[in-house]
N, C-alpha and C positions, 0 to 999 in steps of 0.2 A: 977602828974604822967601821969595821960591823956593826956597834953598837951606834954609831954615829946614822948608818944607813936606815939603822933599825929606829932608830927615833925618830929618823924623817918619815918614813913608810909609818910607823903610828900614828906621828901626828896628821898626816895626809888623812889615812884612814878615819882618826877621829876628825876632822873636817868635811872626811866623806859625808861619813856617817852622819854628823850633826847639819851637813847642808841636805840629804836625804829627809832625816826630821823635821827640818824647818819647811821641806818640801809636803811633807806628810800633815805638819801640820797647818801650813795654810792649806792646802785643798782637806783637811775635815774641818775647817770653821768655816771653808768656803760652800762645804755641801750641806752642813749645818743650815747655813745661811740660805743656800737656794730650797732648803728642805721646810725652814723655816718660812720662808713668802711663799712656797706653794700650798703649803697647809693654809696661812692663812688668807690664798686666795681661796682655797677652796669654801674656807667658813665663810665668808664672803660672799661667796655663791649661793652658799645655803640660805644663808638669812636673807639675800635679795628674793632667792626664790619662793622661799616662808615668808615674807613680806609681801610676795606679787600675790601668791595664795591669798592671805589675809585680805588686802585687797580685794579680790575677787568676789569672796564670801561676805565681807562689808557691802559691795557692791551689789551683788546678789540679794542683801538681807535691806537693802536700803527699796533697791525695789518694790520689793515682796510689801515692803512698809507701803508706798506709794501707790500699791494696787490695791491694797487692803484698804488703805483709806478711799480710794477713789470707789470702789464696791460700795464702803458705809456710805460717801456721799450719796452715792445713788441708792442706797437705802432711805436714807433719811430722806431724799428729795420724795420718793415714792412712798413713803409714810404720809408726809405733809400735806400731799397731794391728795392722797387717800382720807385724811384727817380734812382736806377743804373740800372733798366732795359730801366729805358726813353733814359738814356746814350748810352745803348748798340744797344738799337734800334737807334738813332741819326749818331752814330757811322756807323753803315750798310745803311745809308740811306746815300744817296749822297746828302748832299746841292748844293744847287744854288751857292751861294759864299762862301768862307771862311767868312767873315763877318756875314752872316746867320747862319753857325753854332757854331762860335763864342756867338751872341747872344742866340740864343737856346739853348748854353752848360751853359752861362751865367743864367738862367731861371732853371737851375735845381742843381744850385749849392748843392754839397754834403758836408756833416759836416761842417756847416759851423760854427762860434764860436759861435753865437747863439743857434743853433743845438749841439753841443756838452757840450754846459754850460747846456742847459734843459736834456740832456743825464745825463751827469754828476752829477746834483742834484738828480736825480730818480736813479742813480746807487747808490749813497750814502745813499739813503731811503733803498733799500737791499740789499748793502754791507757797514754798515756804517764807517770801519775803514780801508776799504780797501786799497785807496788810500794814505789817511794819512800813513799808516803803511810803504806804497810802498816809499812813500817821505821821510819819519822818518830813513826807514832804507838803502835805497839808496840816498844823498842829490844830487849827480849830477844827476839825474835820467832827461832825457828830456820831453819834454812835448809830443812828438811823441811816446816814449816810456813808457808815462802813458796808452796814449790812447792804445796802441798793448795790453798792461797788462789786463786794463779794457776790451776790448773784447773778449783777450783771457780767461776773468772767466766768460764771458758769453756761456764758448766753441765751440764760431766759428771757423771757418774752416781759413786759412791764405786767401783763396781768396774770402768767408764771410767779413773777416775784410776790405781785399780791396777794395773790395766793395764798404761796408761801409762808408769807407774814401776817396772813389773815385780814388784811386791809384792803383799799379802793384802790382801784388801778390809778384812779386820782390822787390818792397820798402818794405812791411812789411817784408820780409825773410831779408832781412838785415837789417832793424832795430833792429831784433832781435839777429840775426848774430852780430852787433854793442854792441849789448845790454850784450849779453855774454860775450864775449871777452874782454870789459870795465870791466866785474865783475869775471873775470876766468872760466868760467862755459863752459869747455871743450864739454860733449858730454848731456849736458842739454837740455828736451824736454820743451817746450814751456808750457803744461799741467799741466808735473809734478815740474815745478817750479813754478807755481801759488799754486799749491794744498800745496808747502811749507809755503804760506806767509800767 
């Protein structure tokens, strides 16, 4: 009979014991497991947070790009400027030969392709889809009448632009004159059709 007692009290015990384990070891997979998602919320966190940074300083560095160009623009517009009053002053001054002023006008060439490709890329830095858009939605659009576009959203004046471009305030007014009439744009001000595009 003892022995009979004693095997029940065993086997109980090892039941104990083995439903204790089962106990044991579900709550360590189960803190594994909660141990496991908060680590990886936490990496989670980190990288959204190193991402908002990155952000930030992309943000930051994209700027700095868009001030810097808009600075050379106004570099460059105040070179041109400077470069059309050399003209104007050239112009009032009587040379010695036509040959001398020739050369002289040749020494202060305005926009020249050079000058308008370094325009150009620093126009693109603070208008970046402007141009595209201007070609996208007009494909005959001339390269004369890129540039009238481009200056005019920088809202210079028609004889600004001439300037500029070392021309008559009567070529830009008919390029734009051309530039209408090519597109039907009856009594369209120069202003308010950039501020459409």
């Amino acid at each position: 009979m003892i022995t009979k007692d004693l095997m029940v009290i065993f086997f109980i015990a090892i039941f104990i014991a083995l439903y204790l384990l089962g106990l044991l070891l579900i709550y360590f997979f189960h803190y594994k497991k909660k141990t496991k998602k908060h680590h990886q919320a936490e990496l989670k966190l980190k990288q959204v947070n190193f991402e908002k940074k990155m952000l930030l300083l992309e943000r930051e560095n994209t700027n700095h790009k868009i001030e810097n160009a808009k600075i050379q623009i106004d570099h460059f517009i105040k070179d041109i400027q400077e470069k059309t009053l050399i003209i104007n002053n050239l112009k009032k001054e009587k040379p010695k030969t036509k040959a001398q002023f020739l050369a002289d006008l040749e020494k202060t060439i305005i926009l020249t392709d050079d000058d308008w490709n370094k325009f150009k890329n620093n126009f693109k830095k603070v208008y970046p889809n402007f141009i595209s858009k201007i070609k996208t939605k007009y494909p005959d659009i001339t390269s004369s009448e890129v540039r009238l576009l481009t200056l005019a959203k920088l809202n210079l004046s028609y004889k600004e632009m001439a300037d500029l471009q070392g021309i008559s305030t009567h070529a830009v007014r008919t390029t734009w004159y051309r530039f209408k009439n090519k597109l039907n744009l009856k009594n369209e001000n120069i202003n308010n059709f950039i501020e459409k595009i």
